[in-house]
N, C-alpha and C positions, 0 to 999 in steps of 0.2 A: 195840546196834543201835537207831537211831532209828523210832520209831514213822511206818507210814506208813499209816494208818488215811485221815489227810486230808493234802491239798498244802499246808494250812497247817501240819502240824507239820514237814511236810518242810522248807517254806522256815522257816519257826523253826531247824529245826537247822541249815541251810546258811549264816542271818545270822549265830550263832552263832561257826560255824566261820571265816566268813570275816571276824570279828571277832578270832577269835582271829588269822590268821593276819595281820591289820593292826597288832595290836601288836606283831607281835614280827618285822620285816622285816630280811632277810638279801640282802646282795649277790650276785653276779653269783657261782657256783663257790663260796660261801661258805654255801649252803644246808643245813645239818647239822641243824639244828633244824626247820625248815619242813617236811624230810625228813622227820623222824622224826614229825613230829605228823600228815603226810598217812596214812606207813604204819601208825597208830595207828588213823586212822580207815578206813582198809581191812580192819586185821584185825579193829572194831568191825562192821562190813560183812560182813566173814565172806568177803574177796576175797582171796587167794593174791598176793604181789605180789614182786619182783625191784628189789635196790636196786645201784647201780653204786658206792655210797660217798660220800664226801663231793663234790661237783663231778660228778655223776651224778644222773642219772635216777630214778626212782618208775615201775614200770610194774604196772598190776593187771592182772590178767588174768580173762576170765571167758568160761569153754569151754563149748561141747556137745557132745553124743554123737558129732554126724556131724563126723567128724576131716575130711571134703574140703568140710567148710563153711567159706565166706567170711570171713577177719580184717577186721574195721574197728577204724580205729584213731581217737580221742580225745584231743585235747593242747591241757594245762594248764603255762602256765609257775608257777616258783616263787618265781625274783628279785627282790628290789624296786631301788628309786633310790637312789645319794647325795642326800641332800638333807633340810632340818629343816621337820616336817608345820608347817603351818598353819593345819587344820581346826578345830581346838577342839573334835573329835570325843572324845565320854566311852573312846572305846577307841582314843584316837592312837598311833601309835610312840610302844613304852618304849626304842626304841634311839635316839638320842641321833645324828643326822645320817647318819638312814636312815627312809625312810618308803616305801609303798606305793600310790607317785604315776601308776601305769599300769595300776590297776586287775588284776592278778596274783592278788591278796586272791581276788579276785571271782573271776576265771577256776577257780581251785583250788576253792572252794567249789560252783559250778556243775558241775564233775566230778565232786564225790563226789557230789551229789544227783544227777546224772545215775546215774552207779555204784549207787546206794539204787536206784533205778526199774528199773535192767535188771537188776539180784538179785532184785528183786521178781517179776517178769515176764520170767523170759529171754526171748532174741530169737533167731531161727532161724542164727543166726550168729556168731563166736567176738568178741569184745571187746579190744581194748589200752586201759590209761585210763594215757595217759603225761604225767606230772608233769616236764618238763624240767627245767631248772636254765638261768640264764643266757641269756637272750633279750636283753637288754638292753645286752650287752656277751659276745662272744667267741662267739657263735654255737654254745652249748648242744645246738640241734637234731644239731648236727653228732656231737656226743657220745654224742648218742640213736642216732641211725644207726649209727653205728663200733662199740656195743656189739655191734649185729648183735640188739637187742630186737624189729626190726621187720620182718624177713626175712619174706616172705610176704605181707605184709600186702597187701591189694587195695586199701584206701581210705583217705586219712585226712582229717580235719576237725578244723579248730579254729574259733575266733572271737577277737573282742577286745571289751572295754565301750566305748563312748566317748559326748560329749556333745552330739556332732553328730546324733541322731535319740535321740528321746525313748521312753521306756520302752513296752515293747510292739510295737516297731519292729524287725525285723533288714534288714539289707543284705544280697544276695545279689548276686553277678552274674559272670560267665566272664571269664577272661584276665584281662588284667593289672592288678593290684590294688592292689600296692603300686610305689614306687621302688626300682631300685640304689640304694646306698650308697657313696660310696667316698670314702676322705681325701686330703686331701693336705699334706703340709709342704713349706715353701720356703723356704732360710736364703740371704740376702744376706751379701755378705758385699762392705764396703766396703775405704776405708783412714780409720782418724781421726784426730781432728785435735780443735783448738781453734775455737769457734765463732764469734773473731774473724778466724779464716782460714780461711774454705771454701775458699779457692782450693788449700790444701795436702790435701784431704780428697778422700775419695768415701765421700758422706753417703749409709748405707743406710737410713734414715729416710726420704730421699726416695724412693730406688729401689721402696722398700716399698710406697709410698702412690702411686704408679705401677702399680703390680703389683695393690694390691688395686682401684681404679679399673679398669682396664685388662683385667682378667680379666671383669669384668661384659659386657663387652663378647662374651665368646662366644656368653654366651646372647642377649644384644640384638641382636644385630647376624650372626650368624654359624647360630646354629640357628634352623630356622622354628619361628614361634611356637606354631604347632598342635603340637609336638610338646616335651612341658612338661619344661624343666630348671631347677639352682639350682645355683647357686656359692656361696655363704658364707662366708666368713671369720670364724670364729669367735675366734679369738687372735690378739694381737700381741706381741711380748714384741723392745724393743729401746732402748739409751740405757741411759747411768746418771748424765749431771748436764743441768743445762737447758746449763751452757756449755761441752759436749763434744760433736762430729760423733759420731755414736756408728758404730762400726765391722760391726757387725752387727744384722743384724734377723730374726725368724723371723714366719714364720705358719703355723699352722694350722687347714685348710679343712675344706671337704665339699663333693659332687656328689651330686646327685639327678638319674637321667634316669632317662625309662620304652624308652630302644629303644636296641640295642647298637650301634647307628653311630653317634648322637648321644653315647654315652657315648664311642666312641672318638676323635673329634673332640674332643668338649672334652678327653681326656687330653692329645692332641697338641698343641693348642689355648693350654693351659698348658704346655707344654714352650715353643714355639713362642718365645709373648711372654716367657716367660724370658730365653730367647735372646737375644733382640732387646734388651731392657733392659741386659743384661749388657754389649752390646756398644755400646750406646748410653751406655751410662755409666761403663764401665770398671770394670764391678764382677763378682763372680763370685756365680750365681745355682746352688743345689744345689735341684733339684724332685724328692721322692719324694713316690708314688703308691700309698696301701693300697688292696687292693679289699674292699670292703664286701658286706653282703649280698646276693644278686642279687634282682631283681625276685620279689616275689609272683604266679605265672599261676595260677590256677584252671581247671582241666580243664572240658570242657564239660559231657562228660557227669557229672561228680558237680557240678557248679553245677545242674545240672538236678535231681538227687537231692537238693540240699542248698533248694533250691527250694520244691521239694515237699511237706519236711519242716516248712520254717518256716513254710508257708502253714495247715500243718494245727494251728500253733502260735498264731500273730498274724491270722490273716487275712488275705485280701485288702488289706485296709485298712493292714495293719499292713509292708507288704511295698515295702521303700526299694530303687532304684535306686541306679547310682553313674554320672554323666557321664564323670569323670575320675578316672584313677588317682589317689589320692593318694600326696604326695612323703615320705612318710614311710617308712619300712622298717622289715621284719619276716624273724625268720628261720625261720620256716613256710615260707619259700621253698625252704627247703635240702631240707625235704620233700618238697614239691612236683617238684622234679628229680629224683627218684626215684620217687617215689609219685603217684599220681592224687587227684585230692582238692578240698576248698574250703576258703576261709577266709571266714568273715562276718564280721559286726559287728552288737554288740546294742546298742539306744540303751538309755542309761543315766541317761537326765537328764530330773526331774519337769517336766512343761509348764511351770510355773511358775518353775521353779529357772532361774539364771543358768549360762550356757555358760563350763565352764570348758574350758580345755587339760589334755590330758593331758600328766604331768613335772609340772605347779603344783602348788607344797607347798599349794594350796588345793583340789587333787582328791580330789574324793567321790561314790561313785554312789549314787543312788538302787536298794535295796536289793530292790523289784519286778523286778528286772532278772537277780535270781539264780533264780527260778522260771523265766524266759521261756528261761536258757539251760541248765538241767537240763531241761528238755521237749525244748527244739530236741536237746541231743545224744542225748536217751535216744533221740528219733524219726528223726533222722538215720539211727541205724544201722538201725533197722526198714527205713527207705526204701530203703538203700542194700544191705541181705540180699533185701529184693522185685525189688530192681532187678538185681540180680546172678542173682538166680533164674531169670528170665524167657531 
């Protein structure tokens, strides 16, 4: 068990740890190793903990006497990125087109130092410290849940690092936090031909570059602007010589909206102009639609508790609003629809230091940032067993 004499040996052992778990990042369901190194340092901890196997969850547990006391619950993902690091950090991925580009490292490490603090000094209230799997892809929370690890539980809180507020900083703030998520594919499908005879063709190349233009046009033109969406196109995949009409074409999207009528409109929105292309050019247009994760809301009342908490953490000073949702997504949400709860965000990034994105094989946090969020969750729960008490 790590010595907790002072908060600097704390944060020593949690850069440590969240070094260790930098070099050695594991995919989405492919967590085996990350697993076993988190439950190593639980039972180093001396914390009772439940594993669901490989493509599962890490849950510690840490009880009191009074069995009709309060669960709050704690959640660290474990996943990292495809992708080859570019940090030139002395402890970069030894895995070879996988790195630790969402800051994961960091979250994990900031739970066990949180876990070290409330072994230290229980709290008037029962503990979950849940280590998910798969955030990043497939919706892991969902895993957590189905186990049935969080039955009961009255509150949960997580956070994320990022580079947009600078170290010492957390974000707090009620409702809606993040984006829906949702994909979409669309295969054209022409007829081809010889590139010295379009007239014998239906070029889905063209059709395509219609469709990916044409689509912008929802959010332009069709949702009010106050109310923030994104279309995407991320892939195109069509042709196989420059002198052939090529006969198919696909693409693969994504939608970002924060409010369920704007997400159903632009579903429709894309059906629609499919339609209409298809028949405009005598081609045949196939649209399917995944749904993504749903919107991140933060409850009022634990944004108030989660408030509280990180005030008595950063300050006044230190204490970030947010205007606007941002359009990224997260699957804290799937919590959230069941459970009451917040999710914050801690800045991670030295005044000094240049703003990276998070997913950049050039992502790094400043490593001050792992104290600021084993404080906030140890105090979290304190706030959140006062506030239940009351």
């Amino acid at each position: 068990m790590p010595s907790l004499d002072t908060m600097q040996s704390l944060h020593q052992w949690m850069v440590e740890r969240r070094r260790m778990f930098h070099r050695h990042p594991e995919l989405a369901f492919e967590e085996a190793d990350t697993a076993r190194m988190v439950m190593a340092e639980l039972d180093q901890l001396g914390i009772p903990h439940e594993y669901g196997g490989v493509g599962g969850g890490v849950v510690g547990r840490l009880a009191v006497p009074d069995a009709d006391a309060p669960t709050i619950a704690l959640r660290a993902e474990m996943d990292a990125l495809p992708g080859s690091e570019a940090t030139g950090l002395p402890f970069s991925s030894t895995i070879e087109g996988k790195m630790h580009a969402c800051g994961h490292d960091a979250h994990m490490a900031m739970l066990l130092g949180a876990a070290a603090l409330l072994k230290r000094d229980p709290p008037p209230c029962h503990v979950l410290l849940v280590f998910q799997p798969a955030e990043e892809r497939g919706g892991g929370a969902r895993v957590v849940l189905k186990s049935g690890a969080l039955k009961g539980v009255k509150a949960i809180f997580g956070g994320h690092v990022t580079h947009h507020y600078r170290v010492g900083e957390i974000m707090v703030a009620s409702g809606v936090i993040t984006a829906q998520s949702d994909r979409f594919s669309i295969r054209v499908r022409g007829r081809g031909g010889h590139g010295a005879r379009p007239h014998e063709a239906v070029d889905a190349v063209i059709v395509a570059g219609l469709l990916i233009t044409t689509l912008q046009t929802l959010v332009s033109r069709e949702i009010n602007p106050i109310f923030p969406s994104v279309i995407t196109i991320g892939t195109v995949r069509a042709g196989s010589a420059p002198n052939v009409i090529a006969e198919t074409a696909e693409l693969d999207g994504s939608i970002r909206t924060t409010l369920p009528e704007v997400r159903e409109h632009i579903h429709a929105g894309i059906k629609r102009m499919a339609k209409a292309l298809e028949v405009l050019h005598n081609a045949r247009i196939e649209v399917d639609i995944q749904e993504g994760y749903p919107p991140v809301v933060n409850t009022e009342q634990e944004s108030r508790i989660a408030y509280r908490a990180a005030e008595r953490i950063v300050g006044h000073a230190g204490m970030m609003t947010m205007d606007y949702p941002s359009m990224g997504s997260e699957d804290f949400s799937y919590y959230l629809q069941e459970i009451p709860g917040c999710y914050v965000r801690f800045g991670a990034r030295k005044s000094a230091h240049e703003y990276i994105p998070l997913h950049s094989p050039d992502f790094d946090i400043h490593e001050g940032v792992l104290e600021v969020g084993a404080k906030y969750f140890a105090e979290v729960v304190r706030e959140a067993a006062h506030s239940y008490s009351q």
